[in-house]
TIVO-623298 format. One record per residue: x, y, z of N, C-alpha, C, O in turn; chain. Coordinates in Angstrom, 1 decimal. Layout:
<nodes>
NODE n_X n_Y n_Z ca_X ca_Y ca_Z c_X c_Y c_Z o_X o_Y o_Z cadena
NODE X Y Z X Y Z X Y Z X Y Z A $
...
</nodes>
This chain:
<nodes>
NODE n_X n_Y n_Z ca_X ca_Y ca_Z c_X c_Y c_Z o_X o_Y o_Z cadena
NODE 29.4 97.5 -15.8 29.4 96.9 -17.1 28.0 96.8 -17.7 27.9 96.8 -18.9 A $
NODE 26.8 96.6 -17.0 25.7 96.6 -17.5 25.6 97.8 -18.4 25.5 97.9 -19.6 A $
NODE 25.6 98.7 -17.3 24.8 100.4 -17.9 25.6 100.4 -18.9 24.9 100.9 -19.8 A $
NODE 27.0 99.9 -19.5 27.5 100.1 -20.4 26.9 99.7 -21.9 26.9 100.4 -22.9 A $
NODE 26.4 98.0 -21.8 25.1 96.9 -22.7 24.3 97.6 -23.1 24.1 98.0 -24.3 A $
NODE 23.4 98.1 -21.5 22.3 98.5 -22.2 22.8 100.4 -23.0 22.0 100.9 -23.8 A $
NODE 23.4 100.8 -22.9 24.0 102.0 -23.6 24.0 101.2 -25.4 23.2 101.2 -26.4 A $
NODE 24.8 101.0 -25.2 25.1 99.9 -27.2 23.7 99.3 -27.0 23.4 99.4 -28.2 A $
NODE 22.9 98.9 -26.6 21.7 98.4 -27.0 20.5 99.5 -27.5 19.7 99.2 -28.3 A $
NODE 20.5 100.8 -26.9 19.8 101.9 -27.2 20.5 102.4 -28.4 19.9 102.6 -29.5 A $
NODE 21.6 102.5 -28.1 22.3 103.5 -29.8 22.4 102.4 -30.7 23.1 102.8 -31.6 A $
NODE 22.1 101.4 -31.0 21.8 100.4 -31.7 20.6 100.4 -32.1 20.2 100.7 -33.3 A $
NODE 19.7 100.1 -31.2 18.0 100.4 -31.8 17.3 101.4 -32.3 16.4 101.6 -33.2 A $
NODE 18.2 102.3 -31.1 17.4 104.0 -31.7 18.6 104.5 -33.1 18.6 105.7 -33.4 A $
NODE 19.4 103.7 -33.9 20.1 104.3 -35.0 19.5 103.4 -36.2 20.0 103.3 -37.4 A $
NODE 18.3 102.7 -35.7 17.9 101.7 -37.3 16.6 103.1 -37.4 16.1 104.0 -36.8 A $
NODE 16.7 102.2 -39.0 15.5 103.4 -39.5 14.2 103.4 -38.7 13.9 102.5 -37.9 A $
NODE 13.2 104.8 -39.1 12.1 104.6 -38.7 12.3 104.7 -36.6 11.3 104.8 -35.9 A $
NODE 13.1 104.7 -36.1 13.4 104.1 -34.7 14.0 105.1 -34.1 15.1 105.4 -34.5 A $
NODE 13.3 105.9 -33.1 14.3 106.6 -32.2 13.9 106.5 -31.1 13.2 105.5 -30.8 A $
NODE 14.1 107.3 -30.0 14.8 107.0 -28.7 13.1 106.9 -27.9 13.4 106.9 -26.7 A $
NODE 11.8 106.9 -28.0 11.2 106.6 -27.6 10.8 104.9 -28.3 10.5 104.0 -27.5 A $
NODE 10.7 104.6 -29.2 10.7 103.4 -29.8 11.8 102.4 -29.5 11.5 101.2 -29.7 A $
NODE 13.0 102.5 -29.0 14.4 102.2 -28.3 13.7 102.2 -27.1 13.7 101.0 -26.8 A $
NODE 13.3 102.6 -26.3 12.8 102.5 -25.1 11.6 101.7 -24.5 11.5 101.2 -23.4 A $
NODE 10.7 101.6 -25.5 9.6 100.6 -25.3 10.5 99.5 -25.6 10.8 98.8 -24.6 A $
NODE 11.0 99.2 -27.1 11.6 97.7 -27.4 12.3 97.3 -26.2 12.2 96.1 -26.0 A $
NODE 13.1 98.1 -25.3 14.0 97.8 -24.8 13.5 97.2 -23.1 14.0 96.4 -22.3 A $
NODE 12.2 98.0 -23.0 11.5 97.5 -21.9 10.6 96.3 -22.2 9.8 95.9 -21.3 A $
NODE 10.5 95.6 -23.3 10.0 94.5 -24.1 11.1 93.1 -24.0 10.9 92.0 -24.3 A $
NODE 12.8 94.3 -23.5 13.8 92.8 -23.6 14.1 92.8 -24.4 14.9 91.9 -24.6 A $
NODE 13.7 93.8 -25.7 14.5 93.1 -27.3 15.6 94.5 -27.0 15.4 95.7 -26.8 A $
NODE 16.9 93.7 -26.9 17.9 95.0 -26.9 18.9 95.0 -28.1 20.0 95.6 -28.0 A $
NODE 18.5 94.3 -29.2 19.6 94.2 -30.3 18.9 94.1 -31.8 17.8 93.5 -31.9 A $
NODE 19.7 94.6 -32.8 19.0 94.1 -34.0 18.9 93.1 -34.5 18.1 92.8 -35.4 A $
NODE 19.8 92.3 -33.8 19.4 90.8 -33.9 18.1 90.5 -33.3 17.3 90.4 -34.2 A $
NODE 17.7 90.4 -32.1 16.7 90.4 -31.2 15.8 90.5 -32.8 15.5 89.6 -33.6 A $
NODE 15.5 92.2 -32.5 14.4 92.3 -33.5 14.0 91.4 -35.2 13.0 91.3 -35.8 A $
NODE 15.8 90.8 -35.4 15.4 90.1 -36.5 14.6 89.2 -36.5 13.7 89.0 -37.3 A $
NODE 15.1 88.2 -35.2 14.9 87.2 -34.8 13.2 86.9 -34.4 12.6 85.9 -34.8 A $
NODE 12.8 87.8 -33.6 11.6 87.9 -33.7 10.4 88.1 -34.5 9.3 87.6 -34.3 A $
NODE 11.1 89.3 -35.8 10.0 89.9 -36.1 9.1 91.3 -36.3 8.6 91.6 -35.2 A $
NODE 8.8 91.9 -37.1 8.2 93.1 -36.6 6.5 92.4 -35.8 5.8 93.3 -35.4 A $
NODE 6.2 91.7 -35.8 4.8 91.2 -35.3 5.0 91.4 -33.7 4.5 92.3 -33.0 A $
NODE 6.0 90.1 -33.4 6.1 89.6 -32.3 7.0 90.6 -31.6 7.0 90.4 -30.3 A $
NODE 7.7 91.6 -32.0 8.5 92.5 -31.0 7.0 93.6 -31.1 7.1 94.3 -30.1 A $
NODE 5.9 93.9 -31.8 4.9 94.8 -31.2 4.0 94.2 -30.2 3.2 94.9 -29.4 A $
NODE 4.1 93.2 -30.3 3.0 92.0 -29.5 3.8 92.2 -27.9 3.2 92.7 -27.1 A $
NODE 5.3 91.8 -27.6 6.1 91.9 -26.5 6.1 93.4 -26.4 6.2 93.7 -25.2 A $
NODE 5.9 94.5 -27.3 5.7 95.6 -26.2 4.6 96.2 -25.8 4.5 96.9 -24.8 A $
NODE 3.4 95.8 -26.8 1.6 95.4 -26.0 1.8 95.3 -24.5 1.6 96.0 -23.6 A $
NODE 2.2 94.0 -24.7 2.4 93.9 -23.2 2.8 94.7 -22.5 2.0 95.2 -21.7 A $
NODE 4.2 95.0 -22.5 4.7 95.8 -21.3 3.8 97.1 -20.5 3.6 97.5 -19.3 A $
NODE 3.4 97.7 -22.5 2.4 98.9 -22.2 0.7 98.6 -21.3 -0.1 97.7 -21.3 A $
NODE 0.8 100.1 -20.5 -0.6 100.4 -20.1 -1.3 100.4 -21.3 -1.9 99.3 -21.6 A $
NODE -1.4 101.3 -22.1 -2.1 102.2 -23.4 -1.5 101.1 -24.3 -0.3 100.9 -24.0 A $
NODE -2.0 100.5 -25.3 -1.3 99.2 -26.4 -0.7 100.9 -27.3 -1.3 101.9 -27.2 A $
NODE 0.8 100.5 -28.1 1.4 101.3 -29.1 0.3 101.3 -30.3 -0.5 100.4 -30.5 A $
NODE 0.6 102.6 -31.1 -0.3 102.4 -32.2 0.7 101.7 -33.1 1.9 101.5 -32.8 A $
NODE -0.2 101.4 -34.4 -0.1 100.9 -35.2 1.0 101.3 -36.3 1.0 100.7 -37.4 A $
NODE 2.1 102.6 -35.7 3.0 102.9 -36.9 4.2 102.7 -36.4 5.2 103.1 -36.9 A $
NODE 4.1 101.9 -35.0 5.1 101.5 -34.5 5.3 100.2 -35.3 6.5 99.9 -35.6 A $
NODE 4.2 99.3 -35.6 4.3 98.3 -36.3 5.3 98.4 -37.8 6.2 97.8 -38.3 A $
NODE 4.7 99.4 -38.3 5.0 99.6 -39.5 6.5 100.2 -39.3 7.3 100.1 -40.2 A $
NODE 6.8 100.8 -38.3 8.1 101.0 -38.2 9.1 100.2 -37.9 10.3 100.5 -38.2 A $
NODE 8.9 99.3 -37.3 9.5 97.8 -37.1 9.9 97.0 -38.2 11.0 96.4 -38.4 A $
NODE 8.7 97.2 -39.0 9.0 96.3 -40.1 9.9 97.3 -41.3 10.8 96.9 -42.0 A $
NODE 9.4 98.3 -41.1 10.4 99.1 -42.1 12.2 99.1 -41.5 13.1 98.9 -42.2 A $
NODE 12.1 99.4 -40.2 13.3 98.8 -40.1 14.4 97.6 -40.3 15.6 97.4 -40.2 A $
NODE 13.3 96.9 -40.6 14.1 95.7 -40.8 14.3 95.2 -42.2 14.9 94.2 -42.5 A $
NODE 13.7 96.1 -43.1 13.8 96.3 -44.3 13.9 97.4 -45.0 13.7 97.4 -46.2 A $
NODE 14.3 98.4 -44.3 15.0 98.8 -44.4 14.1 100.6 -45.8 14.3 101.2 -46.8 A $
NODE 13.0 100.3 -44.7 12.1 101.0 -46.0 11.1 102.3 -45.2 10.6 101.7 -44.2 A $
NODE 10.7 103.4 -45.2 10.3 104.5 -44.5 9.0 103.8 -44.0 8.5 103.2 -44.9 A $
NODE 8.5 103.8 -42.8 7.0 103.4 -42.2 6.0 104.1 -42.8 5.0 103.6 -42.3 A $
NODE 5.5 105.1 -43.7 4.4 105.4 -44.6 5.0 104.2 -46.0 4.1 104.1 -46.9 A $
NODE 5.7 103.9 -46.1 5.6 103.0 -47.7 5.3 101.6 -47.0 4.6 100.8 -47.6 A $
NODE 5.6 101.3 -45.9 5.4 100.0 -45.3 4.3 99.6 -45.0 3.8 98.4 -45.1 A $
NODE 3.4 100.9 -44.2 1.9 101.5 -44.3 1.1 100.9 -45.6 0.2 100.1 -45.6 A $
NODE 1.6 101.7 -46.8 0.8 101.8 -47.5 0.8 100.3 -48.2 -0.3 99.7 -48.4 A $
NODE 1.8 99.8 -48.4 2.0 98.7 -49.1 2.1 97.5 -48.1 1.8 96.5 -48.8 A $
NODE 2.3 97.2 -46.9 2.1 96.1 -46.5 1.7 96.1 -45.1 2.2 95.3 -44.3 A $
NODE 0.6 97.0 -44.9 -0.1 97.5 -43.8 -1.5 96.4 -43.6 -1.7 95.7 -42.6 A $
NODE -2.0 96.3 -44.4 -3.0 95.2 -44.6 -2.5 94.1 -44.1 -3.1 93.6 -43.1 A $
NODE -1.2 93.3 -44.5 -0.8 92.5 -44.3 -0.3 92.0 -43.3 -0.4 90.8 -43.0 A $
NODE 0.5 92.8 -42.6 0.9 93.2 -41.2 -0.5 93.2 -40.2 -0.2 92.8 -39.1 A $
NODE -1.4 93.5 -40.4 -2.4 93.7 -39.1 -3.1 92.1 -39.3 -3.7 91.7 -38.3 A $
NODE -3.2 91.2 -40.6 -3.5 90.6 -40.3 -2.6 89.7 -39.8 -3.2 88.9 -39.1 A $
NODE -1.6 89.4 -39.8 -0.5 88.9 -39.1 -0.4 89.2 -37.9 0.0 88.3 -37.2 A $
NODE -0.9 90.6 -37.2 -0.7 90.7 -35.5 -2.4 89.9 -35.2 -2.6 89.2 -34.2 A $
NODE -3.2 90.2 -36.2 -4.6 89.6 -35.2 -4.4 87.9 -35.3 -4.7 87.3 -34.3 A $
NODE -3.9 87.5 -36.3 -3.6 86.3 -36.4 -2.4 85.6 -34.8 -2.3 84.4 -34.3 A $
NODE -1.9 86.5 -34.5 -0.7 86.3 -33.2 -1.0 86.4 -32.5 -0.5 85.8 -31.6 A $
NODE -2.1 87.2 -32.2 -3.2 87.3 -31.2 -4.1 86.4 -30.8 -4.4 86.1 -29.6 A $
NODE -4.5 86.1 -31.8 -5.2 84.7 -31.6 -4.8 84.0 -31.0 -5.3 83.9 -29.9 A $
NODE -3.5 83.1 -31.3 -2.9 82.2 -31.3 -2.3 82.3 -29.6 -1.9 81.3 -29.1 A $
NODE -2.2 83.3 -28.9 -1.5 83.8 -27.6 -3.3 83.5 -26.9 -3.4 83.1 -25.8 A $
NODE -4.7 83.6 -27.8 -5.3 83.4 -26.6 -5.7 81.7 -27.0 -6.7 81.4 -26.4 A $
NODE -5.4 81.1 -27.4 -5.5 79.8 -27.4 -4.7 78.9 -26.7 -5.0 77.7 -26.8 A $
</nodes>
């Protein structure tokens, strides 16, 4: 029954926009295995949980893909238009994790 969860948890993540089966795989080794998960969190805080897991930190269009997923909008328009605002939002999360 597990292998079955985590099955619907990958074809779930890897079928939102911007997200496929390498981005399904980090989130998922991060523990976020649902689009809830990801709502609930965040595009910040689910790139901040897979920082961690990672040796090498993800770049930065994983971010923008996150957030486009959850709004549903291509990661170069999410880039262009709310890329600034996003990185100050992860340095700002960052902070706050070393305090």
């Amino acid at each position: 029954m597990p292998a079955r969860k985590n099955s619907q948890a990958w074809d779930e993540i890897a079928a939102l926009p911007n997200l496929g089966t390498v981005s399904a795989k980090m989130l998922l080794a991060a523990g976020i295995a649902s689009l809830t998960e990801l709502q609930a969190l965040g595009a910040v805080r689910c790139f901040l949980r897979v920082e961690q897991q990672l040796l090498k930190p993800p770049s930065l269009n994983l971010l923008y893909a996150l957030e486009g997923a959850l709004v549903n909008t291509h990661w170069c328009t999410v880039k262009r238009e709310m890329g600034g605002q996003l990185i100050l939002e992860l340095d700002a999360a960052r902070q706050a994790l070393k305090a």
